[in-house]
C-alpha positions in Angstrom: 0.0 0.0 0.0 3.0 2.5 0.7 4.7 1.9 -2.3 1.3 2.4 -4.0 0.7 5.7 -2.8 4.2 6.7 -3.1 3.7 6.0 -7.1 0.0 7.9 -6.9 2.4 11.0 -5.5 4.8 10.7 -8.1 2.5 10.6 -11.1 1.0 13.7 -10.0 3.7 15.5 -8.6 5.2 14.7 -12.5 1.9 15.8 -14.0 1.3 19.0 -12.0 5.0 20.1 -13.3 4.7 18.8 -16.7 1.5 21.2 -16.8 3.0 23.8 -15.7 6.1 24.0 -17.8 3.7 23.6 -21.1 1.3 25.9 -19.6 3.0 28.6 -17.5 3.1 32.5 -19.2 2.0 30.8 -22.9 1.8 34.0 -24.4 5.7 34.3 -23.7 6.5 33.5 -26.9 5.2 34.8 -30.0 3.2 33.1 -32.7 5.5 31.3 -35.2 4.1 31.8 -39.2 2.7 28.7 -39.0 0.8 29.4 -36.0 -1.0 31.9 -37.7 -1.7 30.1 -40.7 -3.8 27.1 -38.5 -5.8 30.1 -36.8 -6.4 31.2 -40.5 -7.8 27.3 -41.1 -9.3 27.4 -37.5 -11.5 30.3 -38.6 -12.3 28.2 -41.8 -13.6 25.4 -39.4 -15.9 28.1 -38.0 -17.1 28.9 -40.8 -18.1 25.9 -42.8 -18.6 23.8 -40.4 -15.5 21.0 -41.2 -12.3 21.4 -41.8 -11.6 21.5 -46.2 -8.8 19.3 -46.4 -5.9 20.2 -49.0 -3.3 17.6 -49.7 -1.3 21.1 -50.7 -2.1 22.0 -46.8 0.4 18.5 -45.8 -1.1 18.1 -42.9 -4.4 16.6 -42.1 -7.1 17.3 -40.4 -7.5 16.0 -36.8 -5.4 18.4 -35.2 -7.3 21.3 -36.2 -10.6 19.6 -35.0 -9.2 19.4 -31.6 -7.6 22.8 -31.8 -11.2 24.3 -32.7 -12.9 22.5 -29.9 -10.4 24.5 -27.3 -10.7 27.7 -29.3 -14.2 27.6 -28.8 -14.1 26.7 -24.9 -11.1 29.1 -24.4 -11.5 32.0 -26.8 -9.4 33.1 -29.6 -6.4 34.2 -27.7 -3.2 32.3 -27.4 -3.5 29.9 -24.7 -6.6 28.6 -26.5 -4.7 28.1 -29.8 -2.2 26.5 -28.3 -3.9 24.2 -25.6 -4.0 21.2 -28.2 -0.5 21.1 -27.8 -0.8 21.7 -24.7 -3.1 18.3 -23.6 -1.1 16.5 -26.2 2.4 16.8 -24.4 0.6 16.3 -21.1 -1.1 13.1 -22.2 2.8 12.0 -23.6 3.8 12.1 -20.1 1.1 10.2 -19.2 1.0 7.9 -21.6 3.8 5.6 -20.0 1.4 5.1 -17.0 -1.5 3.3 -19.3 0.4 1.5 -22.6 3.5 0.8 -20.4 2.6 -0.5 -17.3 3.0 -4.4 -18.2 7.1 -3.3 -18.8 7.7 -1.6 -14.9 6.1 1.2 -13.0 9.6 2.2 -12.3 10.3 2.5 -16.0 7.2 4.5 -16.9 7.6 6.9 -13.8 11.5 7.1 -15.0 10.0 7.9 -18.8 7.2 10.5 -17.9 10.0 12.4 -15.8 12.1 13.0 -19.0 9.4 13.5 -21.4 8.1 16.0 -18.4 11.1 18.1 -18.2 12.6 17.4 -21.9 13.4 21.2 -23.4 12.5 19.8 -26.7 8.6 18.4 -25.3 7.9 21.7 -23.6 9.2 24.3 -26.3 6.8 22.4 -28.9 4.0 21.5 -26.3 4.0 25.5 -26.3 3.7 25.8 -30.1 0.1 25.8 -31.9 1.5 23.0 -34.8 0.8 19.4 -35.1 4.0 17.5 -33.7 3.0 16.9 -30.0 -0.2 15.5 -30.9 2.1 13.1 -33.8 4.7 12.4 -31.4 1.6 11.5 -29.3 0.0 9.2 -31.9 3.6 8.0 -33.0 4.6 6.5 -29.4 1.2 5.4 -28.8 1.2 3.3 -32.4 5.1 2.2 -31.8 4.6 0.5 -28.1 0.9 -1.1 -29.4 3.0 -3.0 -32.3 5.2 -3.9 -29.5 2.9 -5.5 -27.2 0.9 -6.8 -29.9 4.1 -8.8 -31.1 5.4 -10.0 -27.5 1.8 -11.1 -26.5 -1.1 -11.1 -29.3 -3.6 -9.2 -27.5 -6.2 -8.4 -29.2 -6.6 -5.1 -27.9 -3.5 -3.8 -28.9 -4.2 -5.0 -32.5 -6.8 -2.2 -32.2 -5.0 -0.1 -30.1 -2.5 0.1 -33.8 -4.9 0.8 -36.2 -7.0 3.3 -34.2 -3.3 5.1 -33.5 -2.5 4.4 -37.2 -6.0 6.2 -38.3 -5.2 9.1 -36.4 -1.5 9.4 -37.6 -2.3 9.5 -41.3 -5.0 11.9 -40.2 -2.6 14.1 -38.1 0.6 14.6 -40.8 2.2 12.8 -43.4 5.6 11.9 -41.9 3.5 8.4 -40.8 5.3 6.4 -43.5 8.7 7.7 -41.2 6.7 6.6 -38.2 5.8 3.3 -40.1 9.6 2.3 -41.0 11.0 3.5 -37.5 8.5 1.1 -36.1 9.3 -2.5 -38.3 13.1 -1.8 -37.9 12.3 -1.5 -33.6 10.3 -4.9 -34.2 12.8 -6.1 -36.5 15.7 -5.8 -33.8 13.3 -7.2 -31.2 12.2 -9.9 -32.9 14.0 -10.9 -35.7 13.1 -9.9 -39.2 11.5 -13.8 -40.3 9.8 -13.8 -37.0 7.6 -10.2 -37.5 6.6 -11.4 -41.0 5.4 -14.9 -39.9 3.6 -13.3 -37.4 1.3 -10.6 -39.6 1.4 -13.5 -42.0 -0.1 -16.1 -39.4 -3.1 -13.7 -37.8 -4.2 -11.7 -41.0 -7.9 -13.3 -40.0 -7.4 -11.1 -36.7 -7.2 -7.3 -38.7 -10.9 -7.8 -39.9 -12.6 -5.5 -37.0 -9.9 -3.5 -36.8 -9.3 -2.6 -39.7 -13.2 -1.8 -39.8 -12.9 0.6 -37.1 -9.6 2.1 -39.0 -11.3 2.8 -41.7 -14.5 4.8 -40.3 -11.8 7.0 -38.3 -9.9 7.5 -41.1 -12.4 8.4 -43.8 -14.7 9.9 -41.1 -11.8 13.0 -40.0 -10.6 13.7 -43.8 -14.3 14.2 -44.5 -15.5 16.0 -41.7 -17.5 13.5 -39.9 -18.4 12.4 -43.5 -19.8 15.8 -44.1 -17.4 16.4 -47.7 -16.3 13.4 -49.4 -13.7 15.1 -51.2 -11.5 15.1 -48.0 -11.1 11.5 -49.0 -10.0 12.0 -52.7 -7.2 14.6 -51.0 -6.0 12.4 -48.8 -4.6 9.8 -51.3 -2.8 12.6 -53.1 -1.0 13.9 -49.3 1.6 11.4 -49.2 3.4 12.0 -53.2 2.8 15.7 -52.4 4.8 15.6 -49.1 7.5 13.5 -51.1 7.9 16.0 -53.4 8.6 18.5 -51.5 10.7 16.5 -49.2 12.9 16.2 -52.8 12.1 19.9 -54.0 11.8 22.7 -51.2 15.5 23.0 -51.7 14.8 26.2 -49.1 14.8 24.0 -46.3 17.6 21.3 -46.7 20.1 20.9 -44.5 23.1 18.4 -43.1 22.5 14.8 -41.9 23.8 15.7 -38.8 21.6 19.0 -38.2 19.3 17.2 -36.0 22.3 15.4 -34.0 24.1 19.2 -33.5 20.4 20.7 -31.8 20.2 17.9 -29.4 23.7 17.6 -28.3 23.2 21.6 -27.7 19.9 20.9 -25.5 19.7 17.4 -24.4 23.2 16.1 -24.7 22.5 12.9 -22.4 20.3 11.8 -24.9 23.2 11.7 -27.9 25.6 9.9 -24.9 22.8 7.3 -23.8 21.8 6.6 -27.5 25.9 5.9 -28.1 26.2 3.8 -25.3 22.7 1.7 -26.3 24.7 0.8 -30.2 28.3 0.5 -28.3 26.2 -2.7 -25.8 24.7 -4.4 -28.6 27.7 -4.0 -31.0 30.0 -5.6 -28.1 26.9 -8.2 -26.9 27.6 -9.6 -30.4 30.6 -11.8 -28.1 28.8 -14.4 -27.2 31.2 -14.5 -23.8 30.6 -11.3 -23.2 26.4 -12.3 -23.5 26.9 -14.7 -20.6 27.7 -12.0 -18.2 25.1 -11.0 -15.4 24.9 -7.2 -17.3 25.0 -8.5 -21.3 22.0 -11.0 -20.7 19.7 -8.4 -18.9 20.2 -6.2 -22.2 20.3 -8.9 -24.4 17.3 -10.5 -23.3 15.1 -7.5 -22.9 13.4 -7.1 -25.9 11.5 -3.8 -25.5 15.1 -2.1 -25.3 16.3 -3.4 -28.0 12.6 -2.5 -29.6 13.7 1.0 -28.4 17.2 0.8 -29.9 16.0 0.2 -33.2 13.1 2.7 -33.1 15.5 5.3 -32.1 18.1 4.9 -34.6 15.2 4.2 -37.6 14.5 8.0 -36.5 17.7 9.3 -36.6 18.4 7.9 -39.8 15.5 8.3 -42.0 15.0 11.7 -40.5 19.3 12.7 -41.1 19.2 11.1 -44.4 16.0 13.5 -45.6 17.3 16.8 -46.5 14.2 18.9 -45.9 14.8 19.8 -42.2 12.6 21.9 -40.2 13.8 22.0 -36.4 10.4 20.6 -34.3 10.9 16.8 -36.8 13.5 16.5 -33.7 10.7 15.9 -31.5 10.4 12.3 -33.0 14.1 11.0 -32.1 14.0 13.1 -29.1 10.9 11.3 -27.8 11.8 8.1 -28.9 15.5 8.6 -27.3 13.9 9.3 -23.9 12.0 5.8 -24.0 15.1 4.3 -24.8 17.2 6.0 -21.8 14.4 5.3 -19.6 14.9 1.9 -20.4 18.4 1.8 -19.9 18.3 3.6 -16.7 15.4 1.7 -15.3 17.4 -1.4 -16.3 20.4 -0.8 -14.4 18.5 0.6 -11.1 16.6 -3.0 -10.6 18.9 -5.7 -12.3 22.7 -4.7 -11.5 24.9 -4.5 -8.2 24.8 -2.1 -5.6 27.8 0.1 -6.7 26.0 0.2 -10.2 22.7 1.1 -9.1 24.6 3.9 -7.3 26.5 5.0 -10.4 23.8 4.9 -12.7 21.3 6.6 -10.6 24.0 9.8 -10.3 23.8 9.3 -14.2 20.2 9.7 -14.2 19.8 12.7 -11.6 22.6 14.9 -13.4 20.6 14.1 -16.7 17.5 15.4 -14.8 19.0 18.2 -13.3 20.4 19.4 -17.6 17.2 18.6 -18.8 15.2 21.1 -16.1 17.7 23.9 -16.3 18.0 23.4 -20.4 13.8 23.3 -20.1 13.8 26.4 -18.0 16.6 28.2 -20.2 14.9 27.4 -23.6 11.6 27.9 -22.3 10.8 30.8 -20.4 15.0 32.9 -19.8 15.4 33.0 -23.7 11.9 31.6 -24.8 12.6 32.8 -28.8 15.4 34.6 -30.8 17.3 33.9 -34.4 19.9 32.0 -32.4 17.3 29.7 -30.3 18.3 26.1 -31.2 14.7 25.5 -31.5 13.2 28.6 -33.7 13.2 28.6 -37.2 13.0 31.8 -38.8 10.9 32.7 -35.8 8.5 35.9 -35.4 10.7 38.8 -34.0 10.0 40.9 -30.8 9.6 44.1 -33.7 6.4 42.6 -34.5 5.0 42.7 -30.8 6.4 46.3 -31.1 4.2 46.8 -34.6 0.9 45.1 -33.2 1.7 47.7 -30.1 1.8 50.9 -32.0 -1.4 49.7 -34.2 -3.4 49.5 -30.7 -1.8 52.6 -29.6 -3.2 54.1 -33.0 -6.4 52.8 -33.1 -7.4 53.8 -29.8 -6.9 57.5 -31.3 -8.6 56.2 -34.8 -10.4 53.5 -34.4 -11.5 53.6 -38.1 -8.4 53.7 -39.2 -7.7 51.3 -42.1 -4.5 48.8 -42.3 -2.3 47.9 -44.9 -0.2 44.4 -44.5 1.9 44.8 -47.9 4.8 42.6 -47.0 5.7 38.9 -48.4 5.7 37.4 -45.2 2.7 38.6 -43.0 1.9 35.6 -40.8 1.1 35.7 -37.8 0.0 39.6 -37.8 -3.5 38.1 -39.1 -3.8 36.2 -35.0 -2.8 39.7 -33.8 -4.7 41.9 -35.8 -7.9 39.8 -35.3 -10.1 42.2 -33.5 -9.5 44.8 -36.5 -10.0 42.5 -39.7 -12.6 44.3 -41.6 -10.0 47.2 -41.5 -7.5 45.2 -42.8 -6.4 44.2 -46.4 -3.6 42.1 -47.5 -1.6 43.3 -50.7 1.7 42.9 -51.7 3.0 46.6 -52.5 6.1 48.0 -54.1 4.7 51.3 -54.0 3.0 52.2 -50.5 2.6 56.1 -51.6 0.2 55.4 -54.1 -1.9 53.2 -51.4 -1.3 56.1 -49.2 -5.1 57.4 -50.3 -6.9 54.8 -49.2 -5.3 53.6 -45.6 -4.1 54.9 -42.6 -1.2 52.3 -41.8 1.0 50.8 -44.7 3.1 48.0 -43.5 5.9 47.4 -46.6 9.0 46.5 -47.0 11.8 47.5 -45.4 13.2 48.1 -49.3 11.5 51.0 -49.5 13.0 53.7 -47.6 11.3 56.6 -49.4 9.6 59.4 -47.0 6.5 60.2 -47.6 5.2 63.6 -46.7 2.4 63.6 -43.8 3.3 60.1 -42.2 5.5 58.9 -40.2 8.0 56.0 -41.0 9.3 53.0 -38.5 11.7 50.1 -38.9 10.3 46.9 -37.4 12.0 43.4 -37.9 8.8 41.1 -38.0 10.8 37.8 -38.0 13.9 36.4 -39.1 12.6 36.7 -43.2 11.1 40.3 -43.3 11.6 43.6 -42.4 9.2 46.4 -43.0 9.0 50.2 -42.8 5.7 51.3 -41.6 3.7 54.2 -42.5 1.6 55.9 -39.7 -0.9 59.0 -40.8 -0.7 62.0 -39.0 -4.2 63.2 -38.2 
């Protein structure tokens, strides 16, 4: 009964801090571009009634059905846009506690700690996009196939295709999910031993599959409200492909990934190197027989974890479209993996080990909750932050400022966005959109007739007579000289 309610403490005591990290001043930060493009697709839910599905959109639709059903309880404002991410990084931490249980409360208590205080968990459980909730769905589907493969429960057959519904419904990087997965069975299992196994239960998939497919073709049509969500979905996947071989904008080095984490979570990058360095050596069969090389040989959900891990490293360093929050998918998967190892070596190994290892795992905690505080709320954004990418700038705060400051003297006053790169000013400029029009200009003076603000580029310099000009740096893309009419 102690140790019960020792574990009931911890699991909340870990929950009531993960919430807060994710939850804690949310409007530190500003909106990223892409923030304020799903409000723009929010506002389309609001309006139509279901979400219209592009495959030239990427990503599908589920996310912004949940993000909608918090806008609407929480209001339009930035802890509402962002509490989907929010829940889905709180339910991560949780998740160990219900899908994990069967492989040690110690290791699912050790697990929800790091994805609690992981800088890379909280900056993006903070962020309105869709990789929480696909990191969510991804370690939900990867530890069902698991289970379903050590012990044939039914359940976790449906327990994969409901996660597997939802993942193609969330964002096209499933298929990455999908191969990190079979290489993590593959090096538990053995590769003839996973395909015997789908081979000899096929007659199981029936009703799950059933229950797959009404999810599936039930979000990408809106609750079967526009069938042509369904025709869209089968062209996502060659879309995302091609710009995974084309957006030449965004490639970057194999190892770009590898360089953010060693910068953020380095113990991850030394436990990962120590995981490959076992199994390369356990390949000895004397060094096999010893009391440490059979616990890691013979436990099969680490080397599940191993193989998981490094499938994400790989495919993800061997695609050269890079955007920085695709790191949450090794990160996440590295966590499990060092949870497993540390959880290991705590309940299987000598005293003096025990002792070593558990020094190990409190100076990794201690990193990760200064790097999480650090990255998270002392420097929350800048062009240097390992985790922004080509982030809003504090100039636009400074912009939306001097617009209030205006409009409070003119409330009528009409606004020109002219710039390239406008996003997220639509989120901040909400309460004044039928004022507002969105045209690219190259020559604000002859707009200057019509509206009261002109918000151009910073490439033209020229004064015009009656207004007054500022400099603001809206992000790390676009500058802009503004025009304010003197009345």
């Amino acid at each position: 009964m102690r140790s019960k309610n020792l574990t009931i403490f911890l699991v909340l005591v870990i929950m009531i801090g993960a919430f807060l990290l994710r939850a804690y001043e949310i409007q530190l930060r500003p909106l990223h571009h892409d923030e304020g493009v799903n409000f723009h697709f929010l506002k389309e839910i609001g309006a139509k009634g279901y979400y219209p599905y592009s495959h030239l959109n990427y990503h599908g639709p589920l996310y912004f059905y949940i993000s909608e059903l918090f806008l609407n309880i929480f209001g339009d404002n930035e802890l509402g846009l962002r509490l989907a991410s929010i829940v889905s990084g709180m339910a991560l931490v949780a998740l160990p506690f219900f899908i994990m249980e069967s492989l040690g409360v110690g290791f699912a208590i050790i697990a929800a700690l790091f994805m609690a205080l992981s800088p890379s968990l909280v900056f993006h459980s903070r962020y309105a996009i869709h990789e929480m909730l696909f990191l969510l769905l991804s370690v939900w589907f990867a530890v069902a196939n698991f289970k379903w493969f050590k012990s044939r429960h039914k359940s976790d057959l449906y327990q994969i295709f409901i996660s597997l519904a939802f993942l193609i419904a969330t964002k096209e990087t499933f298929v990455i999910t999908g191969a990190a997965t079979i290489l993590g069975l593959f090096f538990a299992f053995g590769f003839r031993p996973v395909l015997t196994q789908i081979a000899r239960h096929w007659q199981d998939y029936g009703g799950p599959f059933v229950v797959f497919s009404i999810l599936l073709l039930g979000t990408f049509s809106g609750g079967f409200q526009w069938l042509g969500g369904i025709h869209e979905m089968f062209l996502a996947v060659p879309q995302w492909i091609g710009r995974g071989t084309g957006d030449v904008g965004h490639f970057k080095p194999f190892l770009f990934y590898t360089k953010v984490i060693l910068e953020t979570e380095p113990y991850l990058i030394v436990f990962s190197a120590l995981a490959i360095l076992f199994f390369v050596a356990l390949l000895i069969p004397q060094l096999r027989r010893t009391n440490l090389g059979q616990i890691i040989w013979q436990d099969k959900f680490l080397r599940f974890l191993l193989g998981l891990s490094l499938g994400f490293w790989l495919i993800y360093g061997f695609v050269s479209y890079k955007t920085v929050w695709l790191i949450i998918s090794q990160t996440g998967a590295m966590i499990l993996l060092m949870a497993r190892m540390l959880y290991l070596s705590l309940v299987n190994t000598s005293k003096m080990y025990r002792v070593l290892c558990g020094c190990v795992g409190l100076l990794a905690i201690s990193i990760s909750a200064n790097n999480s505080l650090y990255f998270n709320f002392t420097e929350p954004y800048s062009q240097n932050h390992p985790y922004c990418y080509v982030h809003t700038s504090e100039g636009m705060l400074r912009l939306v400022s001097d617009i209030k400051k205006y409009q409070q003297n003119h409330p009528n006053a009409k606004i020109l966005v002219g710039v390239n790169s406008y996003w997220p000013l639509p989120f901040y400029l909400r309460d004044y959109a039928s004022l507002v029009a969105y045209q690219t200009s190259t020559n604000p003076q002859a707009q200057s007739g019509k509206f009261d603000i002109l918000i151009v580029d910073a490439s033209y310099t020229t004064d015009i007579p009656g207004w007054i000009k500022k400099y603001y740096r809206l992000s790390g893309v676009q500058e802009s000289n503004t025009y304010f009419l003197i009345k």
